[in-house]
C-alpha positions as CSV (number, residue, x, y, z in Angstrom):
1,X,-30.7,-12.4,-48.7
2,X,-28.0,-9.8,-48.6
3,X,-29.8,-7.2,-47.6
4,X,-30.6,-9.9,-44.3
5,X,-26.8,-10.6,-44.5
6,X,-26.7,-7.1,-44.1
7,X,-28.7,-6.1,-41.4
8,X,-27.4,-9.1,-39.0
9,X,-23.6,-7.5,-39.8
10,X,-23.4,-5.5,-36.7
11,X,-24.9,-8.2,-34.3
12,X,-22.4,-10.6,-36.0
13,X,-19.6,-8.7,-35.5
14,X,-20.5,-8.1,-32.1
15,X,-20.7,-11.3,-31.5
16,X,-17.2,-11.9,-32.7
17,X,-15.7,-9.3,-30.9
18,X,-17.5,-11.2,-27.1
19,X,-15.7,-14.4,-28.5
20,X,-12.5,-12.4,-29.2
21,X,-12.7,-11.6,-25.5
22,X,-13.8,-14.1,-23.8
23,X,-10.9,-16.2,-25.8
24,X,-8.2,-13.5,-23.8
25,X,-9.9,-13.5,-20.3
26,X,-10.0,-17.4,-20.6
27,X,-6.4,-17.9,-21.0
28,X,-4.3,-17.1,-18.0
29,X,-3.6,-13.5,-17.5
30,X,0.0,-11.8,-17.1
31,X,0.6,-10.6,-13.8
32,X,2.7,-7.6,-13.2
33,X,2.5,-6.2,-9.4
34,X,4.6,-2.8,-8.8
35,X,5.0,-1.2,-5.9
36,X,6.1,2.5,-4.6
37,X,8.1,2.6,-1.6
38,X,6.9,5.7,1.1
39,X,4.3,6.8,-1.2
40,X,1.0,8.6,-0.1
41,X,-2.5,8.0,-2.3
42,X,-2.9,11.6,-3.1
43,X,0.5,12.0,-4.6
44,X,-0.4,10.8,-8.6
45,X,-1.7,13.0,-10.9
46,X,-4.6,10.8,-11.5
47,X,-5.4,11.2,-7.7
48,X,-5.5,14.8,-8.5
49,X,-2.0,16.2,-7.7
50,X,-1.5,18.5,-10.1
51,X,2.2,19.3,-9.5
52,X,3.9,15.8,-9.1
53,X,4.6,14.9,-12.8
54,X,3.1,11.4,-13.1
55,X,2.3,10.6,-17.3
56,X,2.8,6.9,-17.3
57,X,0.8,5.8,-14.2
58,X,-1.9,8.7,-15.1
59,X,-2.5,7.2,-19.1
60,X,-2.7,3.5,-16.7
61,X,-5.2,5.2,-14.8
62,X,-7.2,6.5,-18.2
63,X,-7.0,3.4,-19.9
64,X,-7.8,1.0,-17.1
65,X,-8.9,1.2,-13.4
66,X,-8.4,3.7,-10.2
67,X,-9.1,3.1,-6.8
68,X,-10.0,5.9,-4.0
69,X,-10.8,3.6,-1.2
70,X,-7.5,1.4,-1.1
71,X,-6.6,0.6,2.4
72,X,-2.9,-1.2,3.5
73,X,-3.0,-3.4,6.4
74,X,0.3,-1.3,7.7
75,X,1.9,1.9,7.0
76,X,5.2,0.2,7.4
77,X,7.8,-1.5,4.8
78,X,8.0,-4.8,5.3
79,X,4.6,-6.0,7.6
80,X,2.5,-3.9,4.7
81,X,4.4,-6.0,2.5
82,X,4.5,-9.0,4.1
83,X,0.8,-9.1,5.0
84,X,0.3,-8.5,1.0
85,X,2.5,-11.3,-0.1
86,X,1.2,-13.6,2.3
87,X,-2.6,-12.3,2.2
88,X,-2.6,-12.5,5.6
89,X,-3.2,-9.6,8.3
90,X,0.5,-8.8,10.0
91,X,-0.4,-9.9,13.7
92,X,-1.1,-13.3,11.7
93,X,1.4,-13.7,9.5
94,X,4.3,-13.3,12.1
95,X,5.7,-10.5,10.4
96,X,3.8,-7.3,12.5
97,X,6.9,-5.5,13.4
98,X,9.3,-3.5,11.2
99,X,12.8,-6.0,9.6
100,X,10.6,-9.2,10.6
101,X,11.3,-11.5,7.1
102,X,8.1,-13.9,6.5
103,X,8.1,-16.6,8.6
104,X,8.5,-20.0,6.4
105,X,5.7,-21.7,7.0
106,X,3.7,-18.6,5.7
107,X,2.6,-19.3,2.0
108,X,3.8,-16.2,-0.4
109,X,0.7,-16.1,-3.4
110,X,3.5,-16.2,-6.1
111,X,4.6,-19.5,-4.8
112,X,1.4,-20.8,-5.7
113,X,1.6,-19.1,-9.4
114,X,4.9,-20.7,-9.5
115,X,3.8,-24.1,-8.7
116,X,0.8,-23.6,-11.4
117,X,2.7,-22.8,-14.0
118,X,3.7,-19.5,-14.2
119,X,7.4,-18.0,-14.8
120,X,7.8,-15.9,-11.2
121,X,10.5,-13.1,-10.9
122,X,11.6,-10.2,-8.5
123,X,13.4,-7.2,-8.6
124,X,13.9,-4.7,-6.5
125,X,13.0,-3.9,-2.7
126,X,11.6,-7.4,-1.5
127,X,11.7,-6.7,2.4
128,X,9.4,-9.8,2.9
129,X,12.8,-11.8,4.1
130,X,14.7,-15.0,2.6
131,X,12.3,-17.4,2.9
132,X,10.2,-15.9,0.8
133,X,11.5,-15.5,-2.2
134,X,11.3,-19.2,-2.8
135,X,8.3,-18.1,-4.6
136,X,10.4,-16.4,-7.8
137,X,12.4,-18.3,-10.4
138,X,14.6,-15.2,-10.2
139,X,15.1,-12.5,-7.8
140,X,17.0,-9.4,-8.1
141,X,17.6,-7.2,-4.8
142,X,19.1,-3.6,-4.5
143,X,22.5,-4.4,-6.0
144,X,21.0,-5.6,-9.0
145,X,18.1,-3.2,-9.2
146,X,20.1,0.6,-9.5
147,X,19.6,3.1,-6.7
148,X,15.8,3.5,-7.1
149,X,15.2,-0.5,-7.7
150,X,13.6,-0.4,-11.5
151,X,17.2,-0.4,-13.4
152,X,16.2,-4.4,-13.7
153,X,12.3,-4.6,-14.5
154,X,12.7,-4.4,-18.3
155,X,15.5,-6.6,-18.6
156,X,12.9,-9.2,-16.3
157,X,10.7,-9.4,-18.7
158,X,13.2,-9.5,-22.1
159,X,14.9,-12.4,-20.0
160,X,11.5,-14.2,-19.1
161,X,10.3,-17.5,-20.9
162,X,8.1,-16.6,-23.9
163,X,6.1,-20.4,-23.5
164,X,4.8,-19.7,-19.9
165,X,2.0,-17.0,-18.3
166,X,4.3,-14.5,-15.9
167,X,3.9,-12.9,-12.5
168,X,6.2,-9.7,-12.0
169,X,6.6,-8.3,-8.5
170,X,8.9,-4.9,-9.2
171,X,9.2,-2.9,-6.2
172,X,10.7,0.7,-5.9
173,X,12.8,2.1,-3.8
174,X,11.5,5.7,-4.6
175,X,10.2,7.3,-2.7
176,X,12.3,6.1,-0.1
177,X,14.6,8.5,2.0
178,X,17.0,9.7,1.5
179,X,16.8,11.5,-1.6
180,X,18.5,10.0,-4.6
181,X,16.7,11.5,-7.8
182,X,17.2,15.3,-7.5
183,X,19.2,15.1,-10.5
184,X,16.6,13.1,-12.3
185,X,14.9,14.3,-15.4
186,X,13.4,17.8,-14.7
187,X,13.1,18.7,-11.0
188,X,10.2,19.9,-9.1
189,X,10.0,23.4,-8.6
190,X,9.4,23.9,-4.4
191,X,7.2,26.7,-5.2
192,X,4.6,24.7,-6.5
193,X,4.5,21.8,-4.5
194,X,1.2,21.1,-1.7
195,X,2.4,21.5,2.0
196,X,-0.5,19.6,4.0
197,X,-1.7,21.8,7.4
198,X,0.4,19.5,9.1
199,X,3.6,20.5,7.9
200,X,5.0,23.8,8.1
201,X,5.6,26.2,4.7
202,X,9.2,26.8,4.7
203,X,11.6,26.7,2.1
204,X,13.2,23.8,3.9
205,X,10.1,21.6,3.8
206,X,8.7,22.6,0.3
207,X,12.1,21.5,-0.9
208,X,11.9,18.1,1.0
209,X,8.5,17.8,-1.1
210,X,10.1,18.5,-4.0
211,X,12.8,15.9,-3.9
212,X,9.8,13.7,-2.8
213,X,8.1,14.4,-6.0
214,X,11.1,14.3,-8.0
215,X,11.5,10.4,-6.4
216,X,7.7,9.2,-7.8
217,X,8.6,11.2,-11.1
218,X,11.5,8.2,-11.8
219,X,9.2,5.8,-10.2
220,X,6.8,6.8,-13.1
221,X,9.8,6.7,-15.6
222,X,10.4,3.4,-15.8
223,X,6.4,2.2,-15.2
224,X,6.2,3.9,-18.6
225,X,9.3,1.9,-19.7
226,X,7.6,-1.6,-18.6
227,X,4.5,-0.5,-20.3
228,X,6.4,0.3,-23.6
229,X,8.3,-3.4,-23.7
230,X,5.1,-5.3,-22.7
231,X,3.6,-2.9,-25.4
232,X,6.7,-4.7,-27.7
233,X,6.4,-8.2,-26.6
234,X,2.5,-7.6,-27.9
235,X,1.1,-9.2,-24.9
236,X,-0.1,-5.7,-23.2
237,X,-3.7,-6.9,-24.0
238,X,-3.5,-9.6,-21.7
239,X,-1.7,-8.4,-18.6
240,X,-2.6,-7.3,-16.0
241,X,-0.4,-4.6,-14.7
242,X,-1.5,-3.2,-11.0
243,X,0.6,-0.2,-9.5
244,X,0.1,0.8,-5.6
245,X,2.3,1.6,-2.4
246,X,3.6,0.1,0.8
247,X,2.5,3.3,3.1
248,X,2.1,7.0,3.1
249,X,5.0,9.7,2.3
250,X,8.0,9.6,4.9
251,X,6.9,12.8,6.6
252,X,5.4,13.1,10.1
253,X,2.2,12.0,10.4
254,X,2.1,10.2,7.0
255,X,4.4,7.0,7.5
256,X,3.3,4.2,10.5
257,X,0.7,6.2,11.2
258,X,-3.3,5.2,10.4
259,X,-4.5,7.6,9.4
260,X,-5.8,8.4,5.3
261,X,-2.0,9.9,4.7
262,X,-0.7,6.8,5.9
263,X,-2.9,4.0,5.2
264,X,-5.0,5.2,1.9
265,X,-3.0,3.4,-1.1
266,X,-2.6,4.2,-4.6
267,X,-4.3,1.5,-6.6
268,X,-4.5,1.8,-10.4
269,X,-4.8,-1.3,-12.6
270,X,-4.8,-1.7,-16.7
271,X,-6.2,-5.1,-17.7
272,X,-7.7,-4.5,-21.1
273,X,-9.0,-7.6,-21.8
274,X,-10.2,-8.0,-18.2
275,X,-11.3,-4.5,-17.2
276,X,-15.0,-3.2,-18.9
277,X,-14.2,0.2,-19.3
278,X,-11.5,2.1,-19.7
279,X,-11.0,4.8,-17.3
280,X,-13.6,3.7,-14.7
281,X,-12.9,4.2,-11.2
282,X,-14.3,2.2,-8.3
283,X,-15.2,3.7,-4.9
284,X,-15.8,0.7,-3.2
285,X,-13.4,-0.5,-0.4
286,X,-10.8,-2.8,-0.7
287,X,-7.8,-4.1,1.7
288,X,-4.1,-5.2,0.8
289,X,-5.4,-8.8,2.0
290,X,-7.2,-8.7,-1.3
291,X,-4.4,-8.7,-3.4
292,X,-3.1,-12.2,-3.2
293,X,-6.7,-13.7,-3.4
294,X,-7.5,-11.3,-6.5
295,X,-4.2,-12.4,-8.4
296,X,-4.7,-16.3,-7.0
297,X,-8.3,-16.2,-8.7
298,X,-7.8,-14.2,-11.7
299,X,-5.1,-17.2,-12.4
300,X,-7.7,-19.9,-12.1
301,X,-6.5,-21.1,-8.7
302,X,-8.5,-22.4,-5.8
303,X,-8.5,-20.0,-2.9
304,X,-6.5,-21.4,0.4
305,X,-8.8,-21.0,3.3
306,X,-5.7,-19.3,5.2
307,X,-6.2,-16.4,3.2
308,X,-7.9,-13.2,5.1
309,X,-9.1,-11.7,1.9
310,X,-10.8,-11.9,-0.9
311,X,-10.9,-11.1,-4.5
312,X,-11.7,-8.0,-6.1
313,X,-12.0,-9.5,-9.7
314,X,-15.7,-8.2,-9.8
315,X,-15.0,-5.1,-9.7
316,X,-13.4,-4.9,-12.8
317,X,-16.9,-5.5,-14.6
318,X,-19.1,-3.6,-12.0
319,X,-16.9,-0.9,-10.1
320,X,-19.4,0.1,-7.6
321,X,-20.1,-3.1,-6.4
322,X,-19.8,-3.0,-2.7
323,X,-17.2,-5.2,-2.0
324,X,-16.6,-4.8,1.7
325,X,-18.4,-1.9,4.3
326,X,-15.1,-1.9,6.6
327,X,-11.1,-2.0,6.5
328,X,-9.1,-2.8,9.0
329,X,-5.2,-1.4,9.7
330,X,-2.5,-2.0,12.6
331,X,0.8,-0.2,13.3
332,X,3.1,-2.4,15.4
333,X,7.0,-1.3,16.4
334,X,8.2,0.7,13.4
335,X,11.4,2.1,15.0
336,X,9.0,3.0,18.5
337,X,6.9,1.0,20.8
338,X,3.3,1.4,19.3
339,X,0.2,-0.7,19.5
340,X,-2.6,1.1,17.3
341,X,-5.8,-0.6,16.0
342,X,-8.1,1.1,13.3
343,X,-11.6,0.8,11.6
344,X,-12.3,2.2,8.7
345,X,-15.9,2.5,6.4
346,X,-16.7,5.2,4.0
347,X,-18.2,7.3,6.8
348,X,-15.8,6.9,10.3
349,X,-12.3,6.3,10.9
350,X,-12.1,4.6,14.5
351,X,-8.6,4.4,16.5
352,X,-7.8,2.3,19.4
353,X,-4.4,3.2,20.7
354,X,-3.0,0.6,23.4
355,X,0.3,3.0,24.4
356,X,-1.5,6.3,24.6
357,X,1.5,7.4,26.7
358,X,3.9,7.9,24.0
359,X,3.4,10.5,21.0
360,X,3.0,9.3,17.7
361,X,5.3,11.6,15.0
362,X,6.5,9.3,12.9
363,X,8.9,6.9,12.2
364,X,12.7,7.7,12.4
365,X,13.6,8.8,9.1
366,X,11.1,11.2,9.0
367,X,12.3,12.3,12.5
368,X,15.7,13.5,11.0
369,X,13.9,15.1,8.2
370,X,13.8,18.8,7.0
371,X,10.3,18.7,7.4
372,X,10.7,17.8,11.1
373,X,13.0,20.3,12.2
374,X,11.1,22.8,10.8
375,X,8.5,21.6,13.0
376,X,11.0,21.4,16.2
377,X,11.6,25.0,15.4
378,X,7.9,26.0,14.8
379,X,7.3,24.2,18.4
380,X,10.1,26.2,20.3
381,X,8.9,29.1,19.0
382,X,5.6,27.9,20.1
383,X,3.7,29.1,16.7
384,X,2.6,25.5,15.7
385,X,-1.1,25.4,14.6
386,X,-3.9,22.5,15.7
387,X,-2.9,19.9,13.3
388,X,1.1,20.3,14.1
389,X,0.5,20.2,17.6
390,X,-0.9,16.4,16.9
391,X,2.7,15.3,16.4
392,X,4.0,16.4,19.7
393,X,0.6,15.5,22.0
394,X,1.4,12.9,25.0
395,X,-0.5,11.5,26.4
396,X,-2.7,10.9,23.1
397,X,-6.2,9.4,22.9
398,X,-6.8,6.3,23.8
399,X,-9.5,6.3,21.0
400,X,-10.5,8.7,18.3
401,X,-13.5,8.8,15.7
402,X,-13.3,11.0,12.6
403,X,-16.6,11.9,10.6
404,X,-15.0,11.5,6.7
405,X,-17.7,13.5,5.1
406,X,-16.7,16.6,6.6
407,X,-12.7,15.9,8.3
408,X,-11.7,13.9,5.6
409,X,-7.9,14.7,6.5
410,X,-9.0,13.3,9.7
411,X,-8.0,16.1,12.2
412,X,-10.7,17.0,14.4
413,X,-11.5,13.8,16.9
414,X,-15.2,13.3,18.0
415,X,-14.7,10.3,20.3
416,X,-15.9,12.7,23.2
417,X,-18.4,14.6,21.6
418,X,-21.8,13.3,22.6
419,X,-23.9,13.1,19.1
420,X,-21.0,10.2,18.1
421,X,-21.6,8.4,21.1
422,X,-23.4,5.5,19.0
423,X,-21.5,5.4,16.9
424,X,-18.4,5.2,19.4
425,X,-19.6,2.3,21.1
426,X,-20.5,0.5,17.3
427,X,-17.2,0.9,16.3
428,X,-15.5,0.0,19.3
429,X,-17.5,-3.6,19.0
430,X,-16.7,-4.3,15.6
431,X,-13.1,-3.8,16.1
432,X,-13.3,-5.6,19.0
433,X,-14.9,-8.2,17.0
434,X,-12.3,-8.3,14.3
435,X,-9.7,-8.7,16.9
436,X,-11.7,-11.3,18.3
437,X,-12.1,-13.3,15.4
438,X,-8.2,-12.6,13.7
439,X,-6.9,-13.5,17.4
440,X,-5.0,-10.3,18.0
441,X,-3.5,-9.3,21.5
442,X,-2.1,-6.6,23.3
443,X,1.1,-7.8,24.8
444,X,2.4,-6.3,28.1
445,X,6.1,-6.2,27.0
446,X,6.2,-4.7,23.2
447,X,8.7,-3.8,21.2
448,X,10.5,-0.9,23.2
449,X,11.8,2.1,21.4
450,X,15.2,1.5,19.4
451,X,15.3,5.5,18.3
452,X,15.0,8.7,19.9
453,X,11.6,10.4,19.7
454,X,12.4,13.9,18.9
455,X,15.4,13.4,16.9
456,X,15.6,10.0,15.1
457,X,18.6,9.3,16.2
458,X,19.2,5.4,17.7
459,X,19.5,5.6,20.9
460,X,22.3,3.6,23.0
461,X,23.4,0.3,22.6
462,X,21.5,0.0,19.5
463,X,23.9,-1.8,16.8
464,X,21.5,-1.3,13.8
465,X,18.2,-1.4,12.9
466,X,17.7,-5.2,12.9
467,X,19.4,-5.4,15.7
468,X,17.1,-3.6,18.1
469,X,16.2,-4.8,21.0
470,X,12.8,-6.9,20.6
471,X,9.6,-7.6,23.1
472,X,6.6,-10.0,22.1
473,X,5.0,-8.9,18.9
474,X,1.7,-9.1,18.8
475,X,-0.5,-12.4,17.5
476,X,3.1,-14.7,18.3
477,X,1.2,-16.0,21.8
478,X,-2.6,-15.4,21.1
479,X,-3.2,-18.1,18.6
480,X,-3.3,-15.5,15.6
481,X,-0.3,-17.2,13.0
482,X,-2.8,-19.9,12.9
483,X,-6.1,-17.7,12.4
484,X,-7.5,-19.1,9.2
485,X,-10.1,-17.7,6.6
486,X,-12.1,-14.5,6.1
487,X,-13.1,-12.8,9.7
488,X,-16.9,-12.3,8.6
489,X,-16.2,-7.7,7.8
C-alpha cells in the first residue's frame, strides 16, 4: 500500500498544484495597465536593443509574455489612447484628432471594472479628457505624478483598498519631449546608440537618441519599483501587469506616421498565474482595440457589443494561436492636416493617403528637433540618402504596399510594381471594406495645419495647441460614433 501511495505521489501532487491554479485564475485578477509615452517597439532590450538599458521590463518579458506583432490604432497621444480606453477605433469614438478628450457618452473599460467591483485609480498622463476619468476612484495628473509621471504609481497601490480586486492605469510621460532625464541614473553614451537610415549620424542626433534612451531608462526605474511593492503586498502572483506605448519615438518618421516605427507597440505582459509559460512570446497579431475587451474578459465581464475588439486571453495559454490575419491604423490631424488609412498582415503593409499633397515628416515636436535640423542641413546640402528623402517628398503616394519579409523597415514601395498588382487591388478592398463596415469618411474640410511644416513652429494666429483652428474630423458625420461590434477582420 505505500509503495502504491508512493507511486501515485507525483500525479497527486500534480493534481494539487492544477487546483492551486485554477483556485488563482478563478478569482478576479489584478489589473495593472502602464503605458510609455513616444515610445517605438524596438526600443526594450527584450525587443533586442542592446544599448537602451531596460532590466525591469526585460526580467517582465522573461518571466511572462512578449509581443512582436502589437499594432496601435494611432501613432498619436491622445486618439491612441482614447481608442484604447474606449476599445473603440478613433474615427468612432470621436476622439480621431490630436487634444480631442473622450466624448461622454463613450464608455472608458475601467468604468466598467469600477462598477463590478474593482478599486480604479490613475496617475500620470491621462490625455483621454475629463469625462473620462469618471472611470477611477482616484486620479492623479502631471502635478501629482513628478516630471516623468511615475513619482505617484507606488504610493497608488500602498493607498489602494486591500478588500477589493484593482485596476492601475500608470502612464509615463517619458519618453516625451522635451528631454527631462539626462541627469537620471547613468546616461547613455551617444556612441553607442542605433541611428535608423532615416536619420542622419551626427553628433547632434546620436545625442537626441541618447537622451531618448536615458527617458525609457527612468520609465523602466520605476516599472521595477511597482513590480517590487506588488512583489511586497504578495499579490504579484495574481496580477496581471501589461506594459506597452501610445506611438513610436518623437523623431521624424516615427511619431503620427503608420508605418512599423510608428505604429508597432511594445507589448509585454507578466500574469503568472494566468500566463503558461514563462518567457513565451507570441507572434500572432493583435490591435490596441483588444485591450479593453482582454482586460473586460479576463475580469469576468460580459463583452458590450460596442466594443471593436476582442480579447486576447487565449493567447496566454496557446501563443501562436492566430488571433487575427489583419490590423488596421489611422493618422488624423496631429498638429498637420493628414488623412492616412493603413492595412497591415504579417506579409504587406498597405497605405491609403487621402492628402497626398502635403509631406508627411512628423509631428511638430519632432520638427524642432536635433534630429530634424540635422536633416534640414543634410537636405540643403543636398547629401540626403533614399529613406531621408521620404520625409521631404510632396506630392507623396497616394498608396503604397510594402513586402515585410524582405523591407521590413518599410522603405521601398511596390504599389507600382507589376508582380504586386494582386495583391494591390486585395488590399485596397479589404481596407475599403473595413472602412465600409467601421463607417469611416474622408471629409472635404479637415483639420488644416496649426504648425509650420519645416520648422514646428505654430504658425499665425494660433493661441495654443488646443486652440487650433479645427475642420470636420473624420467618422463625426458618417454614422461612425455609433458603429457598433467587431467589423468581421
Amino acid at each position: 500500500m505505500k509503495n502504491q501511495l508512493y507511486l501515485l505521489w507525483p500525479l497527486l501532487l500534480a493534481a494539487i498544484q492544477h487546483l492551486s491554479l485554477f483556485s488563482q485564475v478563478s478569482e478576479r485578477p489584478n489589473l495593472v495597465y502602464i503605458i510609455a509615452d513616444d515610445v517605438s517597439w524596438n526600443d526594450f532590450g527584450c525587443y533586442g536593443n542592446q544599448v537602451v538599458r531596460t532590466p525591469n521590463i526585460d526580467r517582465l518579458a522573461a518571466e511572462g509574455m512578449l509581443f512582436t506583432n502589437a499594432y496601435l490604432t494611432a501613432s498619436s497621444c491622445s486618439p491612441s489612447r482614447c481608442s484604447i480606453i474606449s476599445g473603440r477605433y478613433p474615427h468612432n469614438n470621436g476622439a480621431a484628432e490630436l487634444h480631442t478628450p473622450l466624448p461622454e457618452d463613450q464608455i472608458p473599460f475601467p468604468l466598467l471594472l469600477k462598477e463590478a467591483g474593482y478599486y480604479t485609480v490613475q496617475a500620470g498622463k491621462s490625455h483621454f479628457g475629463q469625462a473620462a476619468l469618471r472611470a477611477f476612484d482616484h486620479a492623479y495628473e502631471r502635478e501629482e505624478a513628478g516630471s516623468g509621471g511615475e513619482e505617484r504609481w507606488v504610493k497608488c497601490l500602498r493607498e489602494r483598498p486591500m478588500d477589493q480586486p484593482f485596476f492601475a492605469w500608470f502612464a509615463a510621460f517619458d519618453a516625451h519631449r522635451d528631454w527631462q532625464a539626462d541627469d537620471f541614473g547613468t546616461p547613455h553614451d551617444p556612441a553607442d546608440v542605433i541611428v535608423p537610415p532615416y536619420l542622419v549620424d551626427s553628433e547632434a542626433t546620436r545625442q537626441d537618441l541618447a537622451s531618448y534612451y536615458n527617458e525609457i531608462g527612468r520609465f523602466d526605474f520605476y516599472i521595477g519599483e511597482v513590480v517590487k511593492e506588488l512583489d511586497r503586498q504578495g499579490v504579484t502572483d495574481n496580477t496581471l501587469l501589461l506594459v506597452m506605448a501610445d506611438n513610436g519615438r518623437p523623431f521624424p518618421r516615427c511619431k503620427t506616421r503608420v508605418y512599423d516605427s510608428g505604429m508597432k507597440t511594445p507589448l509585454v505582459i507578466k500574469w503568472p498565474a494566468g500566463i503558461r509559460e514563462k518567457g513565451s512570446i507570441s507572434n500572432s497579431l493583435v490591435s490596441a482595440v483588444d485591450i479593453a475587451p482582454t482586460m473586460l474578459n479576463l475580469a469576468g465581464l460580459e463583452l458590450p457589443d460596442y466594443l471593436q475588439g476582442k480579447s486576447f486571453a487565449p493567447l496566454f495559454q496557446d501563443p501562436e494561436k492566430e488571433f487575427r490575419r489583419y490590423v488596421f491604423s489611422e493618422h488624423n490631424w496631429h498638429d498637420y492636416e493628414a488623412h492616412e488609412r493603413m492595412i497591415r498582415s504579417k506579409d504587406f503593409l498597405y497605405v491609403l493617403n487621402s492628402r497626398p499633397e502635403f509631406p508627411n515628416g512628423g509631428p511638430a515636436d519632432s520638427k524642432r528637433s536635433a534630429s530634424q535640423k540635422d536633416l534640414n542641413t543634410m537636405r540643403e546640402k543636398g547629401l540626403l540618402n533614399a529613406a531621408q528623402v521620404d520625409l521631404f517628398t510632396v506630392p507623396r503616394p497616394r498608396e503604397e504596399l510594402f513586402y515585410l519579409h524582405d523591407d521590413p523597415m518599410q522603405l521601398m514601395n511596390r504599389a507600382s510594381v507589376p508582380t504586386y498588382q494582386e495583391v494591390l487591388k486585395d488590399y485596397r478592398q479589404l481596407l475599403a471594406g473595413w472602412r465600409a463596415a467601421t463607417f469611416d469618411n474622408t471629409p472635404a474640410r479637415l483639420s488644416p495645419d496649426g504648425f509650420d511644416r519645416l520648422t514646428g513652429a505654430r504658425l499665425p494666429g494660433q493661441n495654443n495647441n488646443n486652440d487650433v483652428l479645427r475642420g470636420e474630423m473624420p467618422g463625426m458625420r458618417s454614422g461612425g460614433l455609433k458603429a457598433k461590434g467587431k467589423p468581421g477582420f
